[in-house]
C-alpha positions in Angstrom: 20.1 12.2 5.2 19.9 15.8 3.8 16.8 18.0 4.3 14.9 21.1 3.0 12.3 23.1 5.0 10.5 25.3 2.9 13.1 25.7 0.5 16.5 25.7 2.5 18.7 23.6 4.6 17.0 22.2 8.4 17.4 19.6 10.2 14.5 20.5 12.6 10.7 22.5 12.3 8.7 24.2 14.8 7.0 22.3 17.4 3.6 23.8 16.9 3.5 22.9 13.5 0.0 21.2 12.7 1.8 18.1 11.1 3.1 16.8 14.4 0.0 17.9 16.2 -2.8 16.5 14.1 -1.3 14.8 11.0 -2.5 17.9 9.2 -0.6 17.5 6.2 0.2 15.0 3.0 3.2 13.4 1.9 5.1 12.0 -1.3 7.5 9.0 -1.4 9.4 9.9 -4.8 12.1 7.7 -6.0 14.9 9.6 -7.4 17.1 8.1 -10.9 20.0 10.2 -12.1 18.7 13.3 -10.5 15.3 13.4 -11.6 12.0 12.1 -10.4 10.2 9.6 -12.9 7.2 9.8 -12.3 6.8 13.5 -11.1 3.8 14.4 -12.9 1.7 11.7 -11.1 3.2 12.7 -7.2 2.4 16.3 -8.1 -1.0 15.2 -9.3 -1.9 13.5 -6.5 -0.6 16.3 -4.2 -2.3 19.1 -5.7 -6.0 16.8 -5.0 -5.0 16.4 -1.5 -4.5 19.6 -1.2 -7.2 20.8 -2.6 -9.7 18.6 -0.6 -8.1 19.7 2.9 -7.8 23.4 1.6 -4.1 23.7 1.7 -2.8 26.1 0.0 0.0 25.1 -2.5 1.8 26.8 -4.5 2.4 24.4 -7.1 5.4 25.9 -9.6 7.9 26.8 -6.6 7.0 23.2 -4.9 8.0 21.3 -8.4 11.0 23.9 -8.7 12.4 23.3 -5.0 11.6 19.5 -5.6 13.6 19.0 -9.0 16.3 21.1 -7.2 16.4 18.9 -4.4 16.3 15.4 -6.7 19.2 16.6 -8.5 20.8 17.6 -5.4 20.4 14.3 -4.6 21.0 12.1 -7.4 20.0 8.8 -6.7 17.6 7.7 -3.7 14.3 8.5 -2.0 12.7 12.2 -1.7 10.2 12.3 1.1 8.1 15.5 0.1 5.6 16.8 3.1 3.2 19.4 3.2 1.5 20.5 6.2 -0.5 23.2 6.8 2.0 25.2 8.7 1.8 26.1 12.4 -1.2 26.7 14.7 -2.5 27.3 18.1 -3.8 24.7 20.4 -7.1 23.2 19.3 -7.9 21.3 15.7 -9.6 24.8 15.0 -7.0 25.6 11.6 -5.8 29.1 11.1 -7.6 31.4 9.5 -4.8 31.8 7.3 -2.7 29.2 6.0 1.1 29.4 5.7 1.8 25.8 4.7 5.2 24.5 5.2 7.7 22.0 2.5 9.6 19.7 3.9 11.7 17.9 1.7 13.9 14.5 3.2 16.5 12.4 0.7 17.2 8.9 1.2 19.3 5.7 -0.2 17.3 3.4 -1.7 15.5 0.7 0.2 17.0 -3.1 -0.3 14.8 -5.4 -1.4 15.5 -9.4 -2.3 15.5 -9.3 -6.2 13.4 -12.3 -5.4 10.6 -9.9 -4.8 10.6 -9.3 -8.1 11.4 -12.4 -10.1 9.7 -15.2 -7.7 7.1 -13.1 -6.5 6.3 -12.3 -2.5 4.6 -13.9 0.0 1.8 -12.0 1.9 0.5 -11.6 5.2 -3.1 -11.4 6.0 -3.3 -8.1 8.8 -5.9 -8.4 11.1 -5.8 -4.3 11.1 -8.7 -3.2 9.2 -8.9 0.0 7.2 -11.8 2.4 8.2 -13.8 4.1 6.4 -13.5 7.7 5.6 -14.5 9.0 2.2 -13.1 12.5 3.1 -9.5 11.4 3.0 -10.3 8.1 0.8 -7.0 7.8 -1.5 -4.9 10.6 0.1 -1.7 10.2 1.2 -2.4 12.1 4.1 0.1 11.9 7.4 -1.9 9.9 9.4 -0.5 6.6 8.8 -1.5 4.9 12.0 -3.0 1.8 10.5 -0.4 1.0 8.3 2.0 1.1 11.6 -0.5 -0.9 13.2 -0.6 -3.5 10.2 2.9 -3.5 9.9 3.6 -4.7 13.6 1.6 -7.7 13.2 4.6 -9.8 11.4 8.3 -9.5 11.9 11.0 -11.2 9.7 11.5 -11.8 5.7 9.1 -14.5 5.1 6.2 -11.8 4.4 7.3 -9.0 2.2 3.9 -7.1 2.9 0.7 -7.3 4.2 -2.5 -7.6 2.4 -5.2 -5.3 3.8 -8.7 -5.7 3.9 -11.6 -3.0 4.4 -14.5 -3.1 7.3 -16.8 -5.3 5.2 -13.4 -7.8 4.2 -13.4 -6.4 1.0 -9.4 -6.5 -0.4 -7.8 -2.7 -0.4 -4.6 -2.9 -0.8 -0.8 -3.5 0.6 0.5 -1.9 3.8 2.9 0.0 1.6 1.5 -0.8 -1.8 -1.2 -0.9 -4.2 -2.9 -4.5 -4.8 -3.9 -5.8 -8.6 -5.4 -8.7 -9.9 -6.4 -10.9 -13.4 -9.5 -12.2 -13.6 -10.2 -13.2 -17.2 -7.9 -11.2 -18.9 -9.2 -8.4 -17.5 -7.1 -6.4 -14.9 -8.6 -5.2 -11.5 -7.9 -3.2 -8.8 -9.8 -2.1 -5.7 -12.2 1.3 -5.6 -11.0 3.4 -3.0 -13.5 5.9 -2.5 -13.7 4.3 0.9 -10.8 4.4 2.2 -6.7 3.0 1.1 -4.2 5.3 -0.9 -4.2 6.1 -4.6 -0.6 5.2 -5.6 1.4 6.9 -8.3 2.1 3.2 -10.0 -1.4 2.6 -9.3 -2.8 6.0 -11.6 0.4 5.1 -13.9 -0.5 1.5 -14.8 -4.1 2.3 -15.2 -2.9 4.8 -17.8 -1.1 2.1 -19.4 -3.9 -0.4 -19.7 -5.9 2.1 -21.4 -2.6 3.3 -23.7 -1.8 -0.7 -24.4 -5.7 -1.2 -24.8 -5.7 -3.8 -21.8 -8.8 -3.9 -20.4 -9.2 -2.3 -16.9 -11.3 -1.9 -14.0 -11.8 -0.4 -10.7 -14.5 -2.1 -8.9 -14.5 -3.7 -5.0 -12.9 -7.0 -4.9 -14.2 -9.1 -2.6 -11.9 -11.5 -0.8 -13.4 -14.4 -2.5 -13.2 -13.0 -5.9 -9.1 -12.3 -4.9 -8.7 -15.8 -3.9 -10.1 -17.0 -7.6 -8.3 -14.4 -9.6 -6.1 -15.8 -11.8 -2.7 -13.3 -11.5 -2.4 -11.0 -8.3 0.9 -8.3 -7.7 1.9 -5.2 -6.1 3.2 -2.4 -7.5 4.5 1.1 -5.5 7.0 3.8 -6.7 9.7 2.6 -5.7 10.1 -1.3 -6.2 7.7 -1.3 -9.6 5.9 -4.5 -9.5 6.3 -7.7 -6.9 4.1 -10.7 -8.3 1.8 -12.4 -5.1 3.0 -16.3 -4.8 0.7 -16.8 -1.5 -1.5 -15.7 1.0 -2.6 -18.3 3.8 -2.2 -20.9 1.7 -3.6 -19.6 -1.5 -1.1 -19.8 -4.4 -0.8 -18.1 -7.6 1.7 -18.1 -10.7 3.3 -15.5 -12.1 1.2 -15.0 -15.4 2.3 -13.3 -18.7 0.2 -10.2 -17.9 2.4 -9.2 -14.9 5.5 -9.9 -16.3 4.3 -7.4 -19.4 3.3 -4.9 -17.0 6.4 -5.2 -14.6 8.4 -4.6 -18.1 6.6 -1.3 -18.3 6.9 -0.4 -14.7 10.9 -1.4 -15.2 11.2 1.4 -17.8 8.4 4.2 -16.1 11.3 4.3 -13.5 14.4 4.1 -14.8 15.3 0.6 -12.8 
């Protein structure tokens, strides 16, 4: 694994930087194809929102600069971009003056079983709710804690992911992935002004829909309403799209409209 901190060669940061203390930071999981970042636009995007809404300062051209540097650098794999806010004193207090810090990690590729993919995943139903915080609803903020939590509650390969649900049982998302469904020909996902993470193949796909004139909506999706949908998959920014098989004994098919939409995913990153 080769890293960058702010810019240069490290393979460690300071102690009293407010990313270890506090999760006071965001983070990027970018998949890298011939040296470049597909889907760059919609990481940076997403980035510059979260840190506008925790008042990070970022300076956006010499982040995208450093990070195409590094992807080519890298050529084929994973970038792992992080923000925090820099160092601090003890105390959430922040500085009065920000001096944010880049951290940049490359990465093979995760395996996956192309099974995933053409036969469609099995999930798991977590018991680890998602709470509630419109603040940091959709950020990909550094405190993960509930998706470790979720994650821990099934071992082996006969789940690929976990399905999470909200306080009120409401369906979210995936531990590591964003969650759509068919109902009608119409293609739903979940709001997440509540809480969950926006994902970049979340925003892209949306996009899509509205380029391919598929009708789209973001609305809450009651678990009963998932159960009756007639298509469910995943999609993240690294595997594309996974079509849903099962969850506790529900069963689905793989329907036309995600295989047209994994097509498209196929392509938006170079797989």
């Amino acid at each position: 694994m080769q890293s960058w901190v702010d810019g240069h060669p490290a393979e460690s940061l300071s102690i009293r930087d407010r990313g270890l203390a506090y999760g006071d930071g965001l983070f990027e999981t970018i998949a890298v194809r011939g040296g470049r970042p597909p889907l760059l636009e919609y990481h940076l995007a997403r980035l510059v929102e979260g840190c506008r809404r925790l008042a990070i300062p970022l300076d956006l051209p010499l982040m995208r600069t450093e990070l195409l540097a590094f992807s080519a650098g890298l050529g084929e794999g994973v970038t792992k971009l992080m923000v925090t806010r820099g160092e601090g004193l003890r105390g959430y207090a922040p500085p009065p003056v920000a001096l944010p810090r880049r951290i940049l990690q490359g990465a093979p590729f995760p395996t996956y079983a192309q099974a995933n993919a053409e036969q469609g995943v099995q999930l798991f139903p977590c018991t680890t709710r998602l709470a509630e915080q419109p603040l940091l609803a959709g950020l990909k903020h550094l405190n993960r804690l509930e998706q470790v939590i979720a994650r821990a509650e099934w071992q082996g390969s006969e789940f690929a992911e976990g399905l999470m649900r909200d306080q009120a049982g409401r369906v979210i998302e995936g531990v590591f992935s964003n969650l759509f469904v068919v109902i009608d020909g119409v293609l739903v996902t979940a709001d997440l002004s509540r809480c969950g993470v926006a994902g970049v193949m979340r925003a892209a796909l949306l996009d899509v829909a509205r380029a391919e004139g598929i009708k789209a909506d973001v609305r809450d999706l009651p678990y009963d309403t998932f159960l009756a949908a007639d298509e469910v998959f995943l999609c993240n920014s690294l595997f594309g799209i996974w079509p849903v098989r099962s969850v506790t004994g529900h069963h689905w098919s793989v329907g036309p409209l995600t295989r047209k939409l994994q097509a498209i995913a196929r392509d938006l990153l170079d797989i």
